[in-house]
N, C-alpha and C positions, 0 to 999 in steps of 0.2 A: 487487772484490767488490760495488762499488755499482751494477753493472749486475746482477747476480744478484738484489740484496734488490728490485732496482723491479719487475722480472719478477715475484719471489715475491710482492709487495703487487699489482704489478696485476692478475694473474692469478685468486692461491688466497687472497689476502686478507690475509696475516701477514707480519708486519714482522720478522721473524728467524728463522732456521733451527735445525732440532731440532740434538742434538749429533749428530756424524759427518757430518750433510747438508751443511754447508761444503767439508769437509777432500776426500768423496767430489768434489763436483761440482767444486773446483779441478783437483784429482788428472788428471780425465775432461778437462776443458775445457784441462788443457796438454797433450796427449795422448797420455797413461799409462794404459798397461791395468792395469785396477784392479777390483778382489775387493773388495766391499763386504760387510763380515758385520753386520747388522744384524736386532736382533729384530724378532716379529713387533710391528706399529702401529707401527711406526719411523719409518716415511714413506718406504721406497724409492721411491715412483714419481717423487720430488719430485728426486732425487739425480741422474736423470736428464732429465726432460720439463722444468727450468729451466738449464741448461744446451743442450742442444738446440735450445729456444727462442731462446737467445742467440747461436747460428749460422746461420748460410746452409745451406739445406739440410734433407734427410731424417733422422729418427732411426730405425732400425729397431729393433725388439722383439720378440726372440722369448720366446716364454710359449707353454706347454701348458696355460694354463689357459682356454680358450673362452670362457667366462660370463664371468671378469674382463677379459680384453681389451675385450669389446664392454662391457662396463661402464664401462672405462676410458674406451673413444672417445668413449662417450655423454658422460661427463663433460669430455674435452675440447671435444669439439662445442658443448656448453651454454656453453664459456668465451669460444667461439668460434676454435679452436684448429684448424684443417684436420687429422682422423686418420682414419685406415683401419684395418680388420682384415680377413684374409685366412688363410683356415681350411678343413679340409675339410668338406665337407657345402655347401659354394656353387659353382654350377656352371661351368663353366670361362668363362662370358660374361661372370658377376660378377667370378671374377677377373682374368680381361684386362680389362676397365674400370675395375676397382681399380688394376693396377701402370700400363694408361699414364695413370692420375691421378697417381700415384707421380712418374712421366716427366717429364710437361707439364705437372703442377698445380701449385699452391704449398704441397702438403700437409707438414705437420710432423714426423707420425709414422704410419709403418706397423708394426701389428702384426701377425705372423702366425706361426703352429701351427709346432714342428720339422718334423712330417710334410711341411710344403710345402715347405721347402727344398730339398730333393731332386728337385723334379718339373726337365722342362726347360722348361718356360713360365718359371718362376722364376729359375731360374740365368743363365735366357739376360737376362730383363729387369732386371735388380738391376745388371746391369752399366751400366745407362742410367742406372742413377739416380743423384741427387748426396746420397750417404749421408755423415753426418757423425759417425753412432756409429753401435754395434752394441749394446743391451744385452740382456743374456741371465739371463731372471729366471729364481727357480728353477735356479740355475746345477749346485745338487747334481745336480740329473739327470742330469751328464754323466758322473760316478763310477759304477763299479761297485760300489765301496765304498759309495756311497752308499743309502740306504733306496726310493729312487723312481728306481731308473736309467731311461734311453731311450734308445734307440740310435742315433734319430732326432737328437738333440744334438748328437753327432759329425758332424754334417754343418756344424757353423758354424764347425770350423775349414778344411771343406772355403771357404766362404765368404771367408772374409779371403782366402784366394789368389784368389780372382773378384776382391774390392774391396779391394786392399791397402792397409797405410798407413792404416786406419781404427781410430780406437781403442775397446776391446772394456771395454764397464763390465758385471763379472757380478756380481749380486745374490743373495742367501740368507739365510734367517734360522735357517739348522740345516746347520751341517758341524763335522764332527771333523776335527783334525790334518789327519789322514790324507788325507780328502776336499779339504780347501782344496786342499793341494799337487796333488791331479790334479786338480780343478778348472783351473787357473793350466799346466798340465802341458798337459790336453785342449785346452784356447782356447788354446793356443800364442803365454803371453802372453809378450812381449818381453823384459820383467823382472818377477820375482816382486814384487808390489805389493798387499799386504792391509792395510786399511783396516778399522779393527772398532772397536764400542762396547761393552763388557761387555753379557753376558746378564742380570748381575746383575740381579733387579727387589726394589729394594725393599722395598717396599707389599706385594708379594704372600708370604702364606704358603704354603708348600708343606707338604700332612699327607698324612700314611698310615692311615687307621682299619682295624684288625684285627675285624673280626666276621662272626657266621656269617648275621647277618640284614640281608643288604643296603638291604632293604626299609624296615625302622625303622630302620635309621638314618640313610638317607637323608629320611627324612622329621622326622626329630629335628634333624637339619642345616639341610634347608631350613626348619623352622618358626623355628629360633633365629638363623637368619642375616636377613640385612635385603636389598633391593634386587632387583634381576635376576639371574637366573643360567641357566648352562648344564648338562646331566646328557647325557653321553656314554656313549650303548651300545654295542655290538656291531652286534644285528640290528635289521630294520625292526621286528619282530613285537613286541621284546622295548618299544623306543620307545614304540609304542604300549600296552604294559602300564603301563609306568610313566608317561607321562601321565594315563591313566584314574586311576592310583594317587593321583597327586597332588592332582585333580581332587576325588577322593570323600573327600579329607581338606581339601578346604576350599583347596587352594591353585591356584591360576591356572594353569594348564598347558596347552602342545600338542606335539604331535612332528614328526619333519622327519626324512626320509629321500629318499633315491634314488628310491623308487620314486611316489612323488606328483607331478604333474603341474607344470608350471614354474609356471603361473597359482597353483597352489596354493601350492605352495613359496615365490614371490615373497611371497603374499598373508600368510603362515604370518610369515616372518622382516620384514615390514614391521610386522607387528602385535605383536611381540616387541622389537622394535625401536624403537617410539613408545610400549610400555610398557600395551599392552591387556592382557598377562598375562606374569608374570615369568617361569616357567621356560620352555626349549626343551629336551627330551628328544628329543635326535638318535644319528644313526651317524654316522662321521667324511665322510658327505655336506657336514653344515655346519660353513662355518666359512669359508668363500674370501668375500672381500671384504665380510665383517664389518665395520658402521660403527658398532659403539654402545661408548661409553667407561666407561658406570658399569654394566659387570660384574661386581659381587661375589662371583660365586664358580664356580668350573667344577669337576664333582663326572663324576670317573670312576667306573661302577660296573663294569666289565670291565678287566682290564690291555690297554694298548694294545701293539701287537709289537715298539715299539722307543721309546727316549728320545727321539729326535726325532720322532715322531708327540706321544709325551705334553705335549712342553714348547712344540710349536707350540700344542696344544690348550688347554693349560692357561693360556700367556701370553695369550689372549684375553681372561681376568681382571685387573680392575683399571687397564685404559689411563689411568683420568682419575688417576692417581697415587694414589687414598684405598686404604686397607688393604681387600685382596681375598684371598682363598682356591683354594687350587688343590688338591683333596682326591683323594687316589687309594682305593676302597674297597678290601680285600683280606679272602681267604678261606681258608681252609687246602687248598684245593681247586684254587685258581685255576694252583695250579702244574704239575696236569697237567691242566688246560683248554689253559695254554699251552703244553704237549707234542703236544694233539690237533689245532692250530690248526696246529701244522705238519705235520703229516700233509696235511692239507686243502691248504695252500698250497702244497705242494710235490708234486703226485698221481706217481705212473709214465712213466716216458718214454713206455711204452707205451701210457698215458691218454694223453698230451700229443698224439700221433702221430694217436692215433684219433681227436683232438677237433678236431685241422688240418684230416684226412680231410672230416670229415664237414662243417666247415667249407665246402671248396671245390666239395662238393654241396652244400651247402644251397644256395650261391648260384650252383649250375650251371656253373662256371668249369672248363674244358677245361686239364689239365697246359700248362705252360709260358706259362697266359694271365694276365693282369690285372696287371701290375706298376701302381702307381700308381694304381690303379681304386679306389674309392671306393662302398662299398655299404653302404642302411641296414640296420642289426642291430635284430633283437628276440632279447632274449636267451633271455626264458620263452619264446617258440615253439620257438628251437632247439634247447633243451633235450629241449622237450615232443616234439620231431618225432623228437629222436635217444636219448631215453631217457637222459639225461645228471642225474647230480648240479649243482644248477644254481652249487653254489660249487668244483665240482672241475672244472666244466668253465669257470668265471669264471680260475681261478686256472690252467688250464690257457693260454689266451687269451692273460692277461698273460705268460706263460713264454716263448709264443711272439714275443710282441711284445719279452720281452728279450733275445729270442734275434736281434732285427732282421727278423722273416717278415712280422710284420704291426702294424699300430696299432691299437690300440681308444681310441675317445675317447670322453667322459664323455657324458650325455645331452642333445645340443643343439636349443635352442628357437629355430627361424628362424622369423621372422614373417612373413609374404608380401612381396614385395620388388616394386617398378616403377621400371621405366628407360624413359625417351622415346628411340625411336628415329629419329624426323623433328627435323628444325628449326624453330622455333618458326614462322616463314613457312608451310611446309607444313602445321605442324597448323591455323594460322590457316583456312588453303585447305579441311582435313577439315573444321573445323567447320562452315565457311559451307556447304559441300556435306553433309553428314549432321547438321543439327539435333537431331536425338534422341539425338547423344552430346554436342552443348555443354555442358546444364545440368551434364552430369558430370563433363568435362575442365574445364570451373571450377571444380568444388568439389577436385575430385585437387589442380586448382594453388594452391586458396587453402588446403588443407591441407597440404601438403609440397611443401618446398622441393630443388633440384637433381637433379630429376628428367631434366634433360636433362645432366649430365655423369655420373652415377653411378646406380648401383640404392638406392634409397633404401625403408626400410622402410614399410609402409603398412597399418592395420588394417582390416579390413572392417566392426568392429564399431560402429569409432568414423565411416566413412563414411554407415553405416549409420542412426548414430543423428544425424549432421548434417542428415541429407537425408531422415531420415523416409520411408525406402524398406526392405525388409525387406534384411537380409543377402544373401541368396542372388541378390538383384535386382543388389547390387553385386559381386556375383563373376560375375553374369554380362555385364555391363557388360566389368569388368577382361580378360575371358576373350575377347570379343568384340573390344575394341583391340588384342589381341594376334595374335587370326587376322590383323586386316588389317593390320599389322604397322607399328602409330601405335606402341604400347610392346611392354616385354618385363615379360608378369608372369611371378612365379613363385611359386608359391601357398605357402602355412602350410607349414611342416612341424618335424616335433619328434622325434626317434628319436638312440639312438646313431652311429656309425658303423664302419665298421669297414674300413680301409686295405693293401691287398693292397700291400707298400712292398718282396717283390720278385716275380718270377712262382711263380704255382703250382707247385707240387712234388709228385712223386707219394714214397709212402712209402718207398720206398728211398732216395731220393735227401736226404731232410729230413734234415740233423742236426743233432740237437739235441749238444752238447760236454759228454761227461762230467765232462770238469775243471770248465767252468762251470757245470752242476748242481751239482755237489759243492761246488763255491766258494760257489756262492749261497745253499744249507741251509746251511752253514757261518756264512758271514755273516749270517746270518739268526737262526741258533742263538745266534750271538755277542752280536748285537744284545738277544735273546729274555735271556739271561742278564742284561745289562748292568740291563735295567727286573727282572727279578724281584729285581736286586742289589737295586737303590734300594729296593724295593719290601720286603724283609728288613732293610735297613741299620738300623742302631740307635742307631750311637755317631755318624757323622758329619753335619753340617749338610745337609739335603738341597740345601740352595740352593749349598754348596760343591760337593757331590755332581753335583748339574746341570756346576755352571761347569767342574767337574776333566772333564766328561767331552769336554767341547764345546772342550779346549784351553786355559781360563782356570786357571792354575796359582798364583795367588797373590792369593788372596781372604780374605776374612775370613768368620765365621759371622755369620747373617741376626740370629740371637735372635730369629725368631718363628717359624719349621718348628715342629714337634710335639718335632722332638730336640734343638731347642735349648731349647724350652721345657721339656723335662722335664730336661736337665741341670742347667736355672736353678733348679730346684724341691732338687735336689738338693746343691746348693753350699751351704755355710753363709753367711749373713751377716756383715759384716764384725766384729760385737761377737763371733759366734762362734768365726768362726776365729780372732782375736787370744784367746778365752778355751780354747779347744783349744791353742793353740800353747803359751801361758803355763804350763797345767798340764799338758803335754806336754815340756818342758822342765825342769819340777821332778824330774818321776818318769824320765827317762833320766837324767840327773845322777848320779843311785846307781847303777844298772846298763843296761845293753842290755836289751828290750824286744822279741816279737814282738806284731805287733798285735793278734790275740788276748786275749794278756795285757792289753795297755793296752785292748782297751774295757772288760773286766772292770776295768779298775780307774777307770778315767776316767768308764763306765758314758755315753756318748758314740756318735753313729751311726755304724756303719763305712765309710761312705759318705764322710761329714764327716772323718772321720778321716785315711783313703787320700787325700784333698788336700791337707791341713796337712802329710801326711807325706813326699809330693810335692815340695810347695813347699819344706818343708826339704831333702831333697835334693838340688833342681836348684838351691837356693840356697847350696850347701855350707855346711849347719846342723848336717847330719848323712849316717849311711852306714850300708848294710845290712854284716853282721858274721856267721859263721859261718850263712850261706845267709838266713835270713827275720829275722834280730831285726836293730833299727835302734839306733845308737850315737851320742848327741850330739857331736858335733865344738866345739862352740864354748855 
C-alpha cells in the first residue's frame, strides 16, 4: 500500500485515502473486477487514476459525461499526467492522433464517450494499445432498470473480448439491488465483487416541507439558514423567476441552465463557487463536477422523477462534513404535476416515429445512410422548422436513443484546436522563407505547448490579446497556416450533437418494442411512486428511507430528518415516562384498562401514553385482554 500513499502525496497532495478508496484500488490492482458503490464527493476518480498510475501502461475510461472528462484531463495535465479524451464532435484527424498517441505515447489515461466504442477506427486501434484497466463511470447506464440507461454501454462488454484478461473497475454513486446485479451481469464480471461505503450521510438532514406557497417559504429557509446553497428547478424559465425572486428580497442569487452559453455558465458556477453570491437556482443542468464543500443546503422546489436523481442532487449538501440540509418542497398538487410529466416523457409511438422522420430530413440523410455519422443539433430550429413541442420531441429523441437508433449528447464547448503538421526543420525552412508568419509561429509556440504530437487547444482571444493584434487578424493568420498546410486548425465550435449509431431507417422498418415501452413507463411509474412515497412518508426516518431503498437494510434513524425530529418532540422524557409507567401500574393493579379510560384517568398525553404502553408490552409487563383493554402481568 506504500506505493499507493506516495502516488496519492505526490500527485493530489494527501497523505491518506478516503474510506472505500483503499479497499477499491487494492481489489482493481490484484485484478478483480470490481463494482465500486460510492456516494456522490467520495472521490471515485482517485480509486482508479492512482492505481493506474502504479502500472505500466494505458487506463481507459469510459464516461458519458463530455464536460467532466475534459475537465478531468485538464486536471491531470496540470499534474503532469499524460491524458486524452476522445468524444464525438472531434473530427476523425483529431481522433486518429489521439489513439496513435494512445499506441506510441507514454499517455496514462484515455478517456472516451460510449458512442465511440463502436466506431471501427476504435475497435481496430485499442487492440494496439497496452491497456491495463477499463473503468466504466457512471456504470448504472448499462441497466435497463437503471434511471439513465444507454445502449451504447453494452458495447464494453463487446470490448473486454477485443482486450481480454483486463480488469474492469465500474463506478456509481446510485444503484438498487437490482441494478448492481446487472450491472456485474452486463460487464460480464468474472466474479460478483461489490465494494460499497454506506450512503449514510450524517451531517446532512433530510425535510419535506408541506405548503401551498413555495415561494415564502422558500424564502423563509434561505433567510434563516446560513452559508451557500443550491435551489433546484424544473424549467430554465422557472430558474430565472426565482433568482429575480431572491434577488429583490435582498439575497445574492443567479440561475444556471442548459440553455446559457458555456462562457457563461463556467462564469455563473466559478462566481458561486468562490462565493460572490450564495444561492444557484438551477435545472438538473448543474451539478457534474461540482467543487465546493460548504454547501449548506440544497432546497428542491419541484419533485425530482426518481430517488436517484433526488439524492444525487441533494448529496451535493454538506461535503465538508458540518450539518447541511436537503429540503424537498411539496404541494398537494405536485402529485398530478408528476402524472403529467409522464405523459410528456413518454409522447406516442407514433410521435416518436414522426420525430425520427423528420430527424433524418432535417439533416438530409438518404434511407439506409449515416451509420456512425455525427451531425450538429440545434434543437429550437428543429423544433421550429417541424412544428414540434420542444419537450415531446426532446423526450422523443431520448426514446429513440434508448431504443439504440441514435445518440444525443449534451451541449459541447470545443475551442479551436491546432496541430503542426511539418517537422520542426521544415517549419524552421517556412519561416525563413515567409517572414510575415514568424512573429506569429513564435508566439503559437511560446503560448502552447505539443502542438507537433497532438491537436492542442488554442484561444484566439488570448492570442489576440498577447500580440496586440485584433482577433480576426488572428483567425486569419491560423486559417492561412492551414491552407499551406504548416497546421491543421480547426475553428471554435459549441453545439450538441447528435450520432446516427445505426443507418437510417425509413418508417416501416423502425421499431420501436412494445414490451420495452411498456417496461420503460412502468419503471418509470415505479420509480415516480417510490419519490412521491418519500415524499408522503411520515412515520419513517427519511435517511433509513433513502439507505432501505438503495439496498442498505440495516441502519439506524439519523435524529435530525423532520420525522425524526418530530417523533423526538413526541416521546416523553425520561422523569415522564418513569412518572407514567409508576402511575400506570397502580391503576392496572385493580382492574384491566382501555386506554381511553386511563387518559381519563391519568389525564396524561395519548401520544406519551401509546409508548409506555408499548414498552410494557414488548417487555412482558403487560397484555392486551378481551380485544383493546391492557392487563398488568407483573
Amino acid at each position: 500500500m506504500d506505493m499507493y500513499l506516495q502516488i496519492l502525496e505526490k500527485y493530489w497532495g494527501y497523505k491518506r485515502f478516503r474510506p472505500l478508496q483503499e479497499e477499491i484500488i487494492l481489489s482493481v490492482a490484484n485484478g478483480h473486477d470490481t463494482l465500486g458503490l460510492m456516494p456522490t464527493g467520495g472521490g471515485k476518480s482517485l480509486t482508479f487514476q492512482v492505481p493506474a498510475m502504479a502500472k505500466e501502461g494505458l487506463c481507459l475510461v469510459v464516461t458519458p459525461l463530455i464536460a467532466l472528462m475534459k475537465d478531468q484531463v485538464t486536471r491531470l495535465r496540470s499534474m503532469g499526467i499524460k491524458a486524452l479524451a476522445v468524444y464525438s464532435g472531434l473530427t476523425r484527424e483529431e481522433i486518429d492522433v489521439a489513439l496513435d498517441n494512445c499506441i506510441f505515447g507514454d499517455f496514462k489515461f484515455l478517456y472516451v464517450s460510449p458512442e465511440r466504442l463502436g466506431t471501427p477506427i476504435f475497435r481496430s486501434r485499442v487492440q494496439e494499445m497496452n491497456i491495463n484497466m477499463i473503468v466504466v463511470d457512471e456504470a448504472h447506464c448499462i441497466s435497463q432498470w437503471g434511471y439513465d440507461f444507454r445502449p451504447s454501454y453494452l458495447r464494453i462488454a463487446e470490448l473486454r473480448e477485443l482486450i481480454p484478461g483486463i480488469p474492469v473497475l465500474a463506478l456509481t454513486a446510485t444503484a438498487t439491488p437490482g441494478v448492481v446485479d446487472d450491472i456485474m451481469e452486463k460487464l460480464k464480471f468474472r466474479e460478483k465483487n461489490v465494494l460499497r461505503m454506506t450512503f449514510a450521510r450524517k451531517n446532512l438532514a433530510y425535510m419535506v416541507r408541506w405548503t401551498e406557497d413555495k415561494n415564502g417559504e422558500l424564502l423563509r429557509m434561505v433567510t434563516s439558514l446560513r452559508g451557500s446553497g443550491i435551489v433546484y428547478v424544473r424549467t430554465r424559465k422557472h430558474a430565472r423567476e426565482v433568482a429575480l425572486l431572491l434577488k429583490d428580497h435582498k439575497i445574492t442569487a443567479d440561475y444556471y441552465h442548459a440553455g446559457l452559453s458555456h462562457e457563461l455558465r463556467d462564469r455563473k458556477q466559478h462566481k458561486w463557487t468562490t462565493g460572490n453570491f450564495r444561492v444557484i437556482v438551477a435545472t438538473n443542468a448543474f451539478g457534474m463536477g461540482i467543487d465546493k464543500a460548504d454547501v449548506q443546503f440544497v432546497i428542491h422546489m419541484d419533485i425530482p422523477d426518481s430517488l436517484e436523481a433526488f439524492f444525487q442532487e441533494a448529496g451535493r449538501a454538506g461535503r465538508d462534513g458540518k450539518k447541511a440540509y436537503a429540503i424537498l418542497l411539496a404541494a398537494g398538487n405536485d402529485e398530478l404535476k408528476l402524472k403529467k410529466r409522464a405523459e410528456v416523457n413518454f409522447p406516442p409511438v407514433k410521435t416518436i416515429k414522426e420525430v425520427y422522420e423528420a430527424l433524418g430530413n432535417y439533416f438530409q440523410i438518404p434511407v439506409g445512410a449515416a451509420k456512425n455519422q455525427v451531425f450538429d443539433f440545434s434543437i429550437t430550429d428543429f423544433v421550429s422548422r417541424y412544428k414540434f413541442n420542444v419537450m415531446i420531441a426532446f423526450n422523443s429523441l431520448k426514446f429513440l436513443e434508448r431504443e439504440g437508433y441514435i445518440e444525443v449528447t449534451e451541449d459541447i464547448n470545443n475551442p479551436s484546436r491546432v496541430h503542426f503538421l511539418v517537422l520542426r526543420d521544415q517549419l524552421y525552412k517556412f519561416q525563413v522563407s515567409n517572414s510575415h508568419f514568424d512573429a506569429f509561429i513564435k508566439l503559437l509556440l511560446r503560448s502552447y505547448t505539443g502542438m507537433f504530437t497532438e491537436f492542442v487547444p488554442v484561444f484566439e482571444d488570448d492570442l489576440a490579446r498577447k500580440s496586440r493584434m485584433p482577433e480576426e487578424t488572428i483567425r486569419d493568420f491560423l486559417i492561412k497556416l492551414s491552407q499551406q498546410q504548416i497546421i491543421r486548425y480547426i475553428p471554435r465550435k459549441k453545439t450538441p450533437l447528435i450520432i446516427f449509431t445505426e443507418e437510417r431507417l425509413d418508417n416501416k422498418n423502425l421499431w420501436i418494442s412494445p414490451e420495452n415501452y411498456k417496461l420503460r413507463k412502468e419503471n418509470y411509474f415505479r420509480r415516480q411512486e417510490k419519490i412521491w412515497d418519500y415524499v408522503t412518508n411520515r412515520n419513517m426516518c427519511r435517511s433509513r428511507y433513502l439507505l432501505d431503498y438503495f439496498g442498505e437494510k440495516e441502519t439506524e434513524e439519523c435524529g435530525i430528518c423532520d420525522i425524526c425530529r418530530e417523533q423526538q418532540k413526541s416521546e416523553p422524557s425520561k422523569e415522564e415516562f418513569d412518572h407514567i409507567l409508576k402511575e400506570l401500574k397502580i391503576i392496572l393493579s385493580e382492574t384491566p384498562l382501555d386506554p381511553d379510560e386511563i387518559v381519563d384517568i391519568l389525564k396524561v398525553s395519548r401520544e406519551h401514553l401509546v409508548i409506555v404502553i408499548r414498552w410494557m408490552l414488548d417487555n412482558g409487563e403487560a397484555e392486551y385482554i378481551e380485544g383493546e383493554k391492557i392487563r398488568l402481568l407483573s
